[in-house]
C-alpha positions in Angstrom: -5.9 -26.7 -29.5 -9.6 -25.9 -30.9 -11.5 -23.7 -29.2 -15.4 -25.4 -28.7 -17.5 -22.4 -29.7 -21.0 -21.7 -28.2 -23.3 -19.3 -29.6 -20.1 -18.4 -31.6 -18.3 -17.2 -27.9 -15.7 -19.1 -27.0 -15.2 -17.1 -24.2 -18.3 -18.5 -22.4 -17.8 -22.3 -23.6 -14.0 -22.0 -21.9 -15.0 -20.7 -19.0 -19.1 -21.9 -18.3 -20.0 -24.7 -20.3 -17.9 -27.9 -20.7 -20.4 -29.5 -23.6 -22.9 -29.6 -21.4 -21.3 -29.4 -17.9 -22.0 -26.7 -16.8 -20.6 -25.0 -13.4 -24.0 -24.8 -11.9 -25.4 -28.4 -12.2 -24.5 -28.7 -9.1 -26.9 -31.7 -8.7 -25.7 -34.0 -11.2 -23.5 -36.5 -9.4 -21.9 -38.7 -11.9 -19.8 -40.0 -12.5 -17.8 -38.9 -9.7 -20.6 -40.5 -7.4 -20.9 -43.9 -9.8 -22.3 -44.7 -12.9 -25.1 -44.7 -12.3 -24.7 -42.9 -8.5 -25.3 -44.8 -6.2 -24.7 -45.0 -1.8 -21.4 -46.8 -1.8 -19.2 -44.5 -4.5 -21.2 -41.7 -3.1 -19.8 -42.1 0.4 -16.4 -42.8 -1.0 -16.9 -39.3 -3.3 -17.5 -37.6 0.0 -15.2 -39.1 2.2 -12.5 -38.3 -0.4 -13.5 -34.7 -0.9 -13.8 -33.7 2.5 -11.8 -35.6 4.9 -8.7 -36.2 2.7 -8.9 -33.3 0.0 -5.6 -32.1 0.1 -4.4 -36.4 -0.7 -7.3 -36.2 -3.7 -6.5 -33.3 -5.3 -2.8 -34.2 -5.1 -3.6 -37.3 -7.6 -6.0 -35.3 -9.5 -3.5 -32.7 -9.8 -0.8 -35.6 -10.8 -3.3 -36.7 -13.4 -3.5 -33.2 -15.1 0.1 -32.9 -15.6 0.8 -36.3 -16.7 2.4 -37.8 -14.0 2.6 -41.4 -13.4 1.8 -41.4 -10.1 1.1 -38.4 -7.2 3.6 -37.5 -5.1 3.2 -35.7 -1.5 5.7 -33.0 -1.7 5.1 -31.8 -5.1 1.3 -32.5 -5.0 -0.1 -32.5 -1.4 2.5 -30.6 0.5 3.4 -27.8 -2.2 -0.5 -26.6 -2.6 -1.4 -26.3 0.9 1.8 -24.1 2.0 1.7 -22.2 -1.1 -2.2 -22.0 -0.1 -1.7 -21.3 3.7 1.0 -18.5 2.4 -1.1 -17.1 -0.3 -4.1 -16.3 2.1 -1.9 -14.9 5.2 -1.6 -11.7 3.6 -5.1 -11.4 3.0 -6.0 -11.7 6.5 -3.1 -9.7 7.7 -4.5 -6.9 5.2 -7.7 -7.2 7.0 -6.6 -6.9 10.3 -4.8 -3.7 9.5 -7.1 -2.2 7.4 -9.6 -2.9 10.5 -7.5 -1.8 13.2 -6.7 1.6 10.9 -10.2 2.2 10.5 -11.6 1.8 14.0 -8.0 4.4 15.0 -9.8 6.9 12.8 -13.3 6.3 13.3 -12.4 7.2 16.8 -10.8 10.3 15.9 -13.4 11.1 14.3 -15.7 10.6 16.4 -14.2 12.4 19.3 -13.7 15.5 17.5 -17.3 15.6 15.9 -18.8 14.8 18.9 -17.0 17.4 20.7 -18.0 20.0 18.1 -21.5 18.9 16.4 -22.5 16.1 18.7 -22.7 13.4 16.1 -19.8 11.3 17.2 -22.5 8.4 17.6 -23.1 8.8 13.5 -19.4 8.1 13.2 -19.6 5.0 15.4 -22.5 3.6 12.8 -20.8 4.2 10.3 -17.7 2.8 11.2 -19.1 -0.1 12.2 -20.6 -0.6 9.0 -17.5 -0.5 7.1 -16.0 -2.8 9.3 -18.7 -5.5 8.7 -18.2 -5.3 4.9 -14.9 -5.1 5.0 -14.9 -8.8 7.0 -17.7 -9.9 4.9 -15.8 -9.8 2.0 -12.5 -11.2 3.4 -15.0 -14.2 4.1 -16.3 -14.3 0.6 -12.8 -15.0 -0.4 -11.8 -19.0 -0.6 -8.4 -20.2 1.3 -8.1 -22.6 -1.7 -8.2 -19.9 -4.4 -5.3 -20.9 -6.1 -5.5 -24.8 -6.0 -9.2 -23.9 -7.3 -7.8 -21.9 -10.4 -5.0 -24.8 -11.0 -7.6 -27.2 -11.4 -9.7 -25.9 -12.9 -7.6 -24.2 -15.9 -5.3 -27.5 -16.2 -9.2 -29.8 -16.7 -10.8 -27.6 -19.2 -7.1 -27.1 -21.3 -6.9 -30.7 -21.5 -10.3 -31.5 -22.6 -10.1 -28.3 -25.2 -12.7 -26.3 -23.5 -11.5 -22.4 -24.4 -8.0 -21.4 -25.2 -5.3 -22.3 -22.3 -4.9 -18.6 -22.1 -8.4 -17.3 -20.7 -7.6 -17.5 -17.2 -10.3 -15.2 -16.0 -13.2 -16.9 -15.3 -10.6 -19.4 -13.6 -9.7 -16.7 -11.2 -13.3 -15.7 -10.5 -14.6 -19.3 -10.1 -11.6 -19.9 -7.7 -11.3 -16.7 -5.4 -15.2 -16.2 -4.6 -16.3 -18.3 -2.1 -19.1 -19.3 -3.0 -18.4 -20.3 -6.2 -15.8 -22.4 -5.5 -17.7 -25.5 -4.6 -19.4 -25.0 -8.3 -16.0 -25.0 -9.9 -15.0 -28.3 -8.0 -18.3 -29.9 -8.6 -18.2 -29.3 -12.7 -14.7 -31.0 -12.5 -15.2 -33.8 -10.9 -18.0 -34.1 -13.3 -15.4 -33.6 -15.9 -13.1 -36.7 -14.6 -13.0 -39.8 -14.2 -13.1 -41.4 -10.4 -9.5 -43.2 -11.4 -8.6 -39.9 -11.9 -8.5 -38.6 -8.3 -8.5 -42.0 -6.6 -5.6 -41.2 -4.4 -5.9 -45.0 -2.8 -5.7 -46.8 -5.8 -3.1 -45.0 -6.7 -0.9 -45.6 -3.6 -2.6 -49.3 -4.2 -0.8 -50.0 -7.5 2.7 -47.5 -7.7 2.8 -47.3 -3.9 3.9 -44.5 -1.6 6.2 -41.7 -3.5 8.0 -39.0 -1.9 9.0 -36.6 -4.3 9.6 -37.0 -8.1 11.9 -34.4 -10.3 9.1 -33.0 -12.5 7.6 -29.7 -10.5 5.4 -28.4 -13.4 1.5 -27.6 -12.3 0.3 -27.0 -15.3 -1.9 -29.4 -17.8 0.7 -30.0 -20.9 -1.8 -29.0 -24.0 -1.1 -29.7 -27.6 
């Protein structure tokens, strides 16, 4: 697959700019809100994207790997456990690496109190790690993975970068907050037929489960 070059980087056209759309025009709203937007595909963009993601992203998701039609257990039910299970750890990590430091921070704080009468320092200072420490467990997105999916199947199959820089992928997934501008740039990057979940269901009707369980965009 070519690689579209900018500035003779390919690294930043892969992973920033799509030929113009780029992760943060986060206020251009077509075409997933109409050509030209407009109230009534707006309101069907959001309604879509918020109250029924995980049933829109399983058809996008069925679009990228060239499926004929989405099915719930490989494309709705599949990402959300696998996104449930992937973040688990990441909370249970925080709760122990939370619970650990406040154990020591009390130690601490007993014996240098007892000895220099700073044990109120230690208090501060503990409390401060424990803030960051849950700040940036918050910073972290629960869809990190279905973010990176998507994102890394769109730009392969449009030949945006090589289907092996994953990095920016990762970063636009995990971080929080810019995980909105990674969704944003591909919806700008599809068609609404695309991730029309309803249509589909409209013309090929429900589906279960089909045979084919890959999640990655087939490039040539």
């Amino acid at each position: 697959m070519e690689v579209v070059m900018v500035d003779g980087d390919p690294f930043y056209a892969a992973n920033l700019d799509w030929d113009g759309n780029k992760y943060c025009d986060c206020w251009t709203l077509e075409p997933c809100c109409g050509e030209p937007c407009n109230v009534k595909d707006g309101c069907w963009c959001f309604w879509c994207w918020t109250l029924c993601f995980w049933c829109t992203q399983a058809k996008l998701l069925a679009t990228e790997t060239d499926h004929t039609s989405c099915a719930m257990v490989q494309h709705c039910c599949v990402p959300f456990w696998v996104s449930v299970c992937s973040y688990l750890p990441l909370v249970c990590l925080v709760i122990i690496l939370d619970t650990f430091i406040t154990a020591v921070g009390a130690v601490l704080a007993f014996i240098l109190g007892f000895l220099f009468c700073i044990g109120w320092l230690v208090d501060i200072v503990v409390f401060f790690v424990i803030v960051l420490l849950w700040f940036f467990f918050l910073w972290l997105s629960f869809l990190w993975i279905v973010t990176i999916i998507h994102r890394h199947n769109i730009r392969s199959r449009a030949g945006y970068g090589s289907s092996r820089l994953w990095l920016c992928d990762i970063i636009m997934g995990l971080v929080r907050c810019l995980m909105p501008c990674a969704w944003f740039q591909i919806c700008r990057q599809v068609s609404v037929r695309d991730w029309d979940w309803v249509a589909d269901i409209r013309d090929n009707g429900f589906n279960a489960a089909n045979a084919d369980w890959n999640y990655l965009a087939r490039t040539v």
